[in-house]
N, C-alpha and C positions, 0 to 999 in steps of 0.2 A: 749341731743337734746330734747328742747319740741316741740309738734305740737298742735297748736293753736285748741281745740276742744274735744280735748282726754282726758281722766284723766291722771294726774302728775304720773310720773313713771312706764308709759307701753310702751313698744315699739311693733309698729305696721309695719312691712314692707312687701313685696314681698305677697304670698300667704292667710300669715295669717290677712291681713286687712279688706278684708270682716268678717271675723270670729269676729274680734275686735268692727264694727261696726252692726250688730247682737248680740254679746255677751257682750259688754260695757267692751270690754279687760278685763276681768276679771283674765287670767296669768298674772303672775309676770314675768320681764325681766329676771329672772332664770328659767322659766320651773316650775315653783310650784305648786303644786296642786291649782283646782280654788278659787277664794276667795271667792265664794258664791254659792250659790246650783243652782243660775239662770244659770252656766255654766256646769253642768252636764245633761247627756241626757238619760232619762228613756228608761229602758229596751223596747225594741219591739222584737219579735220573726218573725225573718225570712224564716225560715224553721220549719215546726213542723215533731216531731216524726210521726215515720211511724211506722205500724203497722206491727206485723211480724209473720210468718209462721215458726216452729222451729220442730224438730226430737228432741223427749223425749231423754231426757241425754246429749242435747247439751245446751249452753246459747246463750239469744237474748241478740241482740244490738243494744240500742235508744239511739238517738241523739237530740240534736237541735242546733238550729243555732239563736241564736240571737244577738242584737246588742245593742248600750248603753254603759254607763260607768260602768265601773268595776262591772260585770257582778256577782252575785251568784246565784246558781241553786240550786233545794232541788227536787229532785226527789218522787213522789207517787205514790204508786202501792193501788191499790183497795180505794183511798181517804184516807191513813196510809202513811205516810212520811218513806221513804225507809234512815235508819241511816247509813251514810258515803256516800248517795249518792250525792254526792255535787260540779260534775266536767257537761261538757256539753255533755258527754256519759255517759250512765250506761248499765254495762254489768250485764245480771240475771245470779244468779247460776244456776247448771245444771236443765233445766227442768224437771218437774214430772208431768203424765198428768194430777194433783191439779191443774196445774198452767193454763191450757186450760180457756179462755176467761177473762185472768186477762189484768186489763187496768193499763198504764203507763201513768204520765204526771208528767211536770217540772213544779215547779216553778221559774220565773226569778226574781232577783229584784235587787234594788241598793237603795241608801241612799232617792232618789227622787220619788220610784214608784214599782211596781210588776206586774208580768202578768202571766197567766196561757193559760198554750199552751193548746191545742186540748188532748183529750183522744186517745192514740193507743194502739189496741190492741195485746193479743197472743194468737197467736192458735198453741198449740203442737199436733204436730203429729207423726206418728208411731219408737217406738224406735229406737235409732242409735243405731247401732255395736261401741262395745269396740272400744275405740282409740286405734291404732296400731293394732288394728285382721283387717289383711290381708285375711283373709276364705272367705269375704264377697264383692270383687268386687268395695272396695273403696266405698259403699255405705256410704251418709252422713258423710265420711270422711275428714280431714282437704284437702285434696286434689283436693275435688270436690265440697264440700259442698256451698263454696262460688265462684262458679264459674270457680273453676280451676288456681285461681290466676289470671282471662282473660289473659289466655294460648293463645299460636300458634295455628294455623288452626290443624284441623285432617288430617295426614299424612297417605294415604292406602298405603301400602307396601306389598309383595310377600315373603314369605319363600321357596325356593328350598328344592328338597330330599337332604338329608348328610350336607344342610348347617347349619348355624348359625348367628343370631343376635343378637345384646342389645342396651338397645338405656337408658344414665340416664338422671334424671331428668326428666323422662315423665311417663306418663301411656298409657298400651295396652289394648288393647283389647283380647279377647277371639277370639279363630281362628271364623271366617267364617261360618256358618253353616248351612245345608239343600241342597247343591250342591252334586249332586251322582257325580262320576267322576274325583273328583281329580285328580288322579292316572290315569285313561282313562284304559279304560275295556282291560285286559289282557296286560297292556303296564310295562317296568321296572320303576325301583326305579327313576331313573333318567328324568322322566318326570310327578311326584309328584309335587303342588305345595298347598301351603295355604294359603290364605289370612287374613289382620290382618291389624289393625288400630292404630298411633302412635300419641299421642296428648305430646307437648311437654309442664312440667309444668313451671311456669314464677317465677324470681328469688324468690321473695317474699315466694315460696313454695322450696326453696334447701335446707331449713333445715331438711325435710320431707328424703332424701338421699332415695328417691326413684327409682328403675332402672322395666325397664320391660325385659325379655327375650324369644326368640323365638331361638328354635333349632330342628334337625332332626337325624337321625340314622338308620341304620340296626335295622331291627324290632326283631332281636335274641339280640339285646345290651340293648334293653329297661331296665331288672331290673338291669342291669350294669351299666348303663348311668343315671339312677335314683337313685342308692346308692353313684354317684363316686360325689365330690363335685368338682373335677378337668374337667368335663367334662360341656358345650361344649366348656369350656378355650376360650371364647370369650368376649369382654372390661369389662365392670366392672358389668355385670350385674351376674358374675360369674356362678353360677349353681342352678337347680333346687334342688340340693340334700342337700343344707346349709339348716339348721335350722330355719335360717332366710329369709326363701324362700316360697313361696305357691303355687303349680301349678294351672294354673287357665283352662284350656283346655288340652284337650288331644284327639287326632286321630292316630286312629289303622291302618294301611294299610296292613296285611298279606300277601294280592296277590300280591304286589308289594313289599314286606318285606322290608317296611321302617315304621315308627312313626314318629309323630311331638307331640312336649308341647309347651304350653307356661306357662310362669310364673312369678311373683311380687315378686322382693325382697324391702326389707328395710336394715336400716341400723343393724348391729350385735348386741343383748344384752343381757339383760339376762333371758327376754323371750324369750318361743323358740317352735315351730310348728313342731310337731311329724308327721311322715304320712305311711299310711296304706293303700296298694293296695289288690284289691279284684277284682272277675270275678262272678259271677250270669246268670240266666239268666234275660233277660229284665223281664216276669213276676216275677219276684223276687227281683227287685229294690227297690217296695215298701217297702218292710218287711224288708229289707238290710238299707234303711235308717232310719227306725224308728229306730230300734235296735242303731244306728250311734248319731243319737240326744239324743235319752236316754242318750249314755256314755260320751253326753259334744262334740262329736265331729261333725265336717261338710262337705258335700261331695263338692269338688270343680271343680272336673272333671267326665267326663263320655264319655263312649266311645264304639261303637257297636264293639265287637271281635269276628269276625267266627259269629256264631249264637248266642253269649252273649253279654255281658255286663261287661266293665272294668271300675270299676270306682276309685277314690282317695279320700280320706276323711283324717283329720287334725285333733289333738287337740291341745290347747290352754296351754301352760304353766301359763299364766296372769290368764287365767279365766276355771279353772278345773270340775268346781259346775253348771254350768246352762244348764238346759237340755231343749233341742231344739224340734221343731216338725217338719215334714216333710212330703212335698206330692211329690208324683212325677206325671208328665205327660207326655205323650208322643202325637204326634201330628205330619201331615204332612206340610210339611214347609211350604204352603202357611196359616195353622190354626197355626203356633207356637206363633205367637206376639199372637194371642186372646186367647191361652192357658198361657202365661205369663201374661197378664193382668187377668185374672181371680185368678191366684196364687196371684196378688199383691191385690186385690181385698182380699182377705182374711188373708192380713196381712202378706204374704211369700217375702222371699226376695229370688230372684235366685240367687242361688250359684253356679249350674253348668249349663250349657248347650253343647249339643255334639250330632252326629249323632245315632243314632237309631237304623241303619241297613243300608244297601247299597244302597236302591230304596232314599236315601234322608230323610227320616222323621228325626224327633228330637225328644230329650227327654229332659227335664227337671226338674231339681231339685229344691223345694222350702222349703227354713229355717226360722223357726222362734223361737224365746226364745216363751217356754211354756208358753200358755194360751194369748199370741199378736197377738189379732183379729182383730187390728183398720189395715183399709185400708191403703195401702201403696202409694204412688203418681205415678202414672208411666206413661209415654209417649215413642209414637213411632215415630221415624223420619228420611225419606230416604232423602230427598233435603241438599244437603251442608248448608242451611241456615238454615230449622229446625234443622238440627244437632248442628249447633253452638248455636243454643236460648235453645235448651235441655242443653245442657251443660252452659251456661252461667246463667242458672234457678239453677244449684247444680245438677244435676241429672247424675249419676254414668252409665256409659254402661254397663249392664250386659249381654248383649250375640248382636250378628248381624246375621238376618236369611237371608238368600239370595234364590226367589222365586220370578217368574215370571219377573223374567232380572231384579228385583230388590233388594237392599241392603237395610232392616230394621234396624234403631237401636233400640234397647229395652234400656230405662234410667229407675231408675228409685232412690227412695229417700225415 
């Protein structure tokens, strides 16, 4: 068929007729690449990189988005063309804080033209925890870091005395803490309870085979129940006593001789979490956890017993060599969030939090690898809606104070 106007040998119908008359039909009746460079359309950049905030030992990732024919990218970091970066992401290797204030940009181009996107930058910030070291609260973990996978709402939940729960594919929280009264003054076992928070993670994160666990007991079964791995034989979150376990809270109740933990597993491998219980008194947590960081290991529970202090600490089969520092505070529950900001302010990341003593105060634990001064990020947030922008921002819960009818979380990154 010819059409009176067009050049011999193009076919123009349906959609592509405008294009043909803009473009002087420049395809061929088979689909062919164009016959002249008038029918190619130079790079333009739709989206520029964005600039990223990253935890030393993790990697950033820049993007762009541009449009154009057959697009190629060349990626530069500091005005030095990054070699093999050549797709329309590039991901950094693990940051070091070297890399604090280095600038990324692409270049786009095609046979007809180039363009250079905007400068965005990196700011590394305070070190991640080992991938897979569970001691630490999921901090800047694949878990959290990016949002939690934009997980399910935060689910509050109740643990009863002698019960048990597990919930997979999510992450908990640490019991509740700064509430005198659990138990209720002089009452039994059977009217214990704890509170505790369950965010369930989104599939994109199942390969992580994460479970959380929460259980209770007779306060005489505690080192029984902590050695057995068959106990509390509840779904798959199995027990705190596996290897591959980490207790992340623990409450003592004597006058009502019952206990609660809770605790993170991961999947089984051939790293593996040793743990080690001890009693002190509170003045003597201090000196109990320096000695603890010195040997590579981390306190992740704590817990007021009688007039002491019970707490649990971990080491590390992955990472046996790095020696941690440690402060503790102690503070009345309505001062615990400004006592944990202050720890994160110097670089600590909470590891444990637990009660203190009966009247309610806290105490906490703060870790860090030797000589990691740089401030840590942290926020606080009671409304269901800051708590989801917390978490939606990367930011791990490390402990929830509850003080003046309110529920604090403490995140931090």
């Amino acid at each position: 068929m010819t059409v009176t106007g067009w050049p011999r040998g193009t076919l123009c119908m349906g959609w592509f007729s405008l294009a043909c008359l803009t473009a002087g039909c420049g395809y061929g009746v088979d689909g062919s690449t164009p016959a002249s460079a008038d029918a190619l359309m130079a790079p333009l950049i739709a989206q520029q990189p964005a600039s990223q905030s990253i935890p030393m030992g993790l990697s950033a990732t820049y993007s762009v988005n541009a449009i154009g024919t057959l697009p190629q990218y060349q990626w530069i970091k500091n005005g030095v063309a990054i070699v093999g970066a050549t797709s329309s992401t590039y991901v950094t290797p693990a940051t070091s804080f070297a890399d604090g204030g280095a600038r990324f940009s692409v270049i786009v181009s095609n046979a007809v033209g180039r363009v250079a996107s905007n400068a965005a930058t990196l700011a590394v910030t305070a070190r991640a925890p080992a991938a897979g070291d569970l001691r630490f609260q999921q901090v800047d973990a694949a878990s959290t870091v990016d949002g939690y996978g934009a997980s399910g709402a935060v689910a509050a939940a109740t643990l009863a005395s002698l019960g048990a729960q597990s919930f997979t594919q999510s992450l908990g929280t640490p019991f509740y803490t700064g509430v005198s009264g659990d138990c209720g003054a002089g009452a039994g076992a059977a009217t214990c309870t704890w509170t505790y928070a369950v965010t369930p993670l989104s599939d994109s994160l199942s390969g992580l085979g994460l479970a959380a666990g929460y259980g209770s007991d007779a306060y005489a079964n505690l080192q029984y129940d902590l050695a057995d791995v068959n106990w509390p034989n509840v779904g798959n979150a199995a027990s705190p006593a596996t290897a591959n376990s980490v207790v992340t809270s623990l409450d003592l109740e004597p006058a009502s001789q019952v206990f609660a933990v809770s605790w993170i597993q991961a999947p089984a491998s051939s790293s593996t979490f040793d743990r080690a219980q001890h009693r002190v008194a509170l003045a003597d947590l201090e000196t109990a956890a320096l000695r603890e960081g010195a040997a590579g290991r981390v306190i992740t529970a704590v817990a007021a017993d009688g007039g002491s202090i019970t707490y649990l600490s971990y080491g590390w089969s992955a990472d046996a060599t790095t020696i941690y520092e440690t402060q503790v505070s102690s503070a009345a529950a309505d001062a615990a969030a400004a006592a944990a900001a202050a720890l994160a302010a110097r670089g600590y990341l909470i590891t444990a939090i637990g009660p203190a003593d009966a009247g309610g105060d806290v105490v906490l634990v703060g870790t860090r690898v030797q000589g990691d001064t740089m401030a840590r990020p942290f926020v606080t947030a009671q409304s269901a809606a800051d708590v989801a922008s917390m978490r939606s921002n990367g930011y791990a819960t490390v402990g929830v104070i509850v003080a003046g009818g309110a529920d604090t979380y403490l995140g931090e990154r």
